[in-house]
C-alpha positions as CSV (number, residue, x, y, z in Angstrom):
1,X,-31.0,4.9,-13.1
2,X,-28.6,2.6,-10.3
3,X,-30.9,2.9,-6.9
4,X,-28.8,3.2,-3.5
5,X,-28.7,-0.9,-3.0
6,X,-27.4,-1.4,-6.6
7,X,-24.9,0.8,-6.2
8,X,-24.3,-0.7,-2.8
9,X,-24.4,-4.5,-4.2
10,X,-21.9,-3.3,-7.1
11,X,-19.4,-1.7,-5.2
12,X,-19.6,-4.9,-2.4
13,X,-19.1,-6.9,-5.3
14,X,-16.0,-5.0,-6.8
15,X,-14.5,-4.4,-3.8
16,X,-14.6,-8.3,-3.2
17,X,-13.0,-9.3,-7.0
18,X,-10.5,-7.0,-6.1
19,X,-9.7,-8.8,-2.9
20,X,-10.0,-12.2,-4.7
21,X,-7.4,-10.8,-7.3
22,X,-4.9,-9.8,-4.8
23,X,-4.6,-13.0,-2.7
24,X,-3.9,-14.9,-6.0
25,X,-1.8,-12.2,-7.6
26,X,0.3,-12.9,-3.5
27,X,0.6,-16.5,-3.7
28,X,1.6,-16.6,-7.6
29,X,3.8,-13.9,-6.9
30,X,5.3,-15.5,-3.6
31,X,5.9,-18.7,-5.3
32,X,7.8,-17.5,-8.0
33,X,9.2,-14.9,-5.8
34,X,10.6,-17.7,-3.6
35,X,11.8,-19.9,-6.4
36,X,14.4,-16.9,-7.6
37,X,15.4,-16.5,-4.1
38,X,16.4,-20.1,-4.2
39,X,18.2,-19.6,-7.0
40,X,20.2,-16.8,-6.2
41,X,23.6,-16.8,-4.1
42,X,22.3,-13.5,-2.6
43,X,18.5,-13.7,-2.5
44,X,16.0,-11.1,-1.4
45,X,13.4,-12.3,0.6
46,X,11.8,-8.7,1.3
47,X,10.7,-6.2,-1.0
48,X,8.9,-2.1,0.5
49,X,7.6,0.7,-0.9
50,X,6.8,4.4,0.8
51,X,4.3,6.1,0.2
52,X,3.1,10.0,0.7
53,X,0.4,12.0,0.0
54,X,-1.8,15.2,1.1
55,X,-4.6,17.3,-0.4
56,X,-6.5,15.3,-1.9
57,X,-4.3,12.2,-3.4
58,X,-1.4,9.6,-3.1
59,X,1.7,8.0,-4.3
60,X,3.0,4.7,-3.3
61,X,6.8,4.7,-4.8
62,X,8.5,1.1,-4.6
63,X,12.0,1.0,-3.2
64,X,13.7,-1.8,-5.5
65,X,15.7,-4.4,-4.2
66,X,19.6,-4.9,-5.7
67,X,19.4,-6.2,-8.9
68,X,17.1,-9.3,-9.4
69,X,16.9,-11.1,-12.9
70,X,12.7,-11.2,-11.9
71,X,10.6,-8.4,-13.3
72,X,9.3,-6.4,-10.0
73,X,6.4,-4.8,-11.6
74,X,3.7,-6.8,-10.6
75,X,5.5,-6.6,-6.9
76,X,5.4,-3.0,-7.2
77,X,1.7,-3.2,-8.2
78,X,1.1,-5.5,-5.7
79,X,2.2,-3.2,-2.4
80,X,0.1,-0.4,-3.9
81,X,-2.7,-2.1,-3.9
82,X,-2.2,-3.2,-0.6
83,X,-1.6,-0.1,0.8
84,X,-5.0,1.0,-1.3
85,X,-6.8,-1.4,0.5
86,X,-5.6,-2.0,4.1
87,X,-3.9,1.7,4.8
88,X,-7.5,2.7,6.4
89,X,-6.1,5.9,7.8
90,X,-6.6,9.5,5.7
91,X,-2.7,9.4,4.9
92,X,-4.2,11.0,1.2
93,X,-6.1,13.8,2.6
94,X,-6.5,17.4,4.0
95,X,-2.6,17.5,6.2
96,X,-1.7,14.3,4.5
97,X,0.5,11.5,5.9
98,X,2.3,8.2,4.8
99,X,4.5,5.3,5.6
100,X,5.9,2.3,4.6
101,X,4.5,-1.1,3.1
102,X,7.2,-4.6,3.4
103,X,6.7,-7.6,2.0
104,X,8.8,-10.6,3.8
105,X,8.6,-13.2,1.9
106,X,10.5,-15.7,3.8
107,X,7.3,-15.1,6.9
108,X,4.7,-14.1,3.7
109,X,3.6,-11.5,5.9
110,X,3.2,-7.5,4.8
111,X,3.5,-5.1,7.6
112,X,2.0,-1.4,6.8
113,X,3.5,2.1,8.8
114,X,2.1,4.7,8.5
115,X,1.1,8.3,9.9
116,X,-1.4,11.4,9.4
117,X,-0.8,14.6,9.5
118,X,-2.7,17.2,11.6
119,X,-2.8,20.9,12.0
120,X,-3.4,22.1,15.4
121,X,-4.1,25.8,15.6
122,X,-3.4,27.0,19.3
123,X,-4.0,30.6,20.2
124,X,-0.9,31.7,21.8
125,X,-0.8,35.1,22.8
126,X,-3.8,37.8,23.2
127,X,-3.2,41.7,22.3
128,X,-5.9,44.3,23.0
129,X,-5.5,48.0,21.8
């Protein structure tokens, strides 16, 4: 049986492989990312998804660029699992909530917007009989 500080130590250690696999999935992606943008009379230099969710789960849904001879599914995989790992917020959960994920790769910077949802109940009018 997996004691408390196993469990711990494994999950430390998966969350940090997955973190190691994401900046070098970035920087092989943005290099070859940049490369076609050279290339092209008409490049695109920054790529989004949206994302939604309540309950109890998400959807991240990648908003593709005009057409690019690239293949954009690792980008697409990519800006999921960034908002998987930096959207910190409960956009998933209960009321749910989302945003927006973009990826400029001109800057190589990702800026994440997002929301929650909330339900506020407010008692608005008293009746006696």
């Amino acid at each position: 049986m997996t004691t408390v500080e196993e469990y711990h130590a494994q999950r430390v250690a998966a969350d940090k492989t997955k973190k190691e696999k994401f900046i070098e999935t970035r920087a092989r992606l943005l290099s070859d990312l940049r490369n076609e943008a050279l290339l092209s009379t008409d490049p695109v230099t920054v790529f989004a998804s949206s994302f939604d969710g309540y309950g109890d789960s998400g959807t991240v849904y990648f908003i593709s660029p005009k057409s690019m001879e690239y293949d954009l599914t690792e980008v697409e995989n990519l800006l999921s699992r960034a908002v998987d790992m930096y959207a910190d917020w409960n956009w998933y959960n209960n009321d749910g909530g989302g945003g927006t994920i973009q990826w400029d790769i001109k800057t190589d910077t990702m800026t994440i917007e997002g929301h929650y949802n909330e339900t506020v109940t407010t008692l608005v009018d008293e009746i006696e009989f």
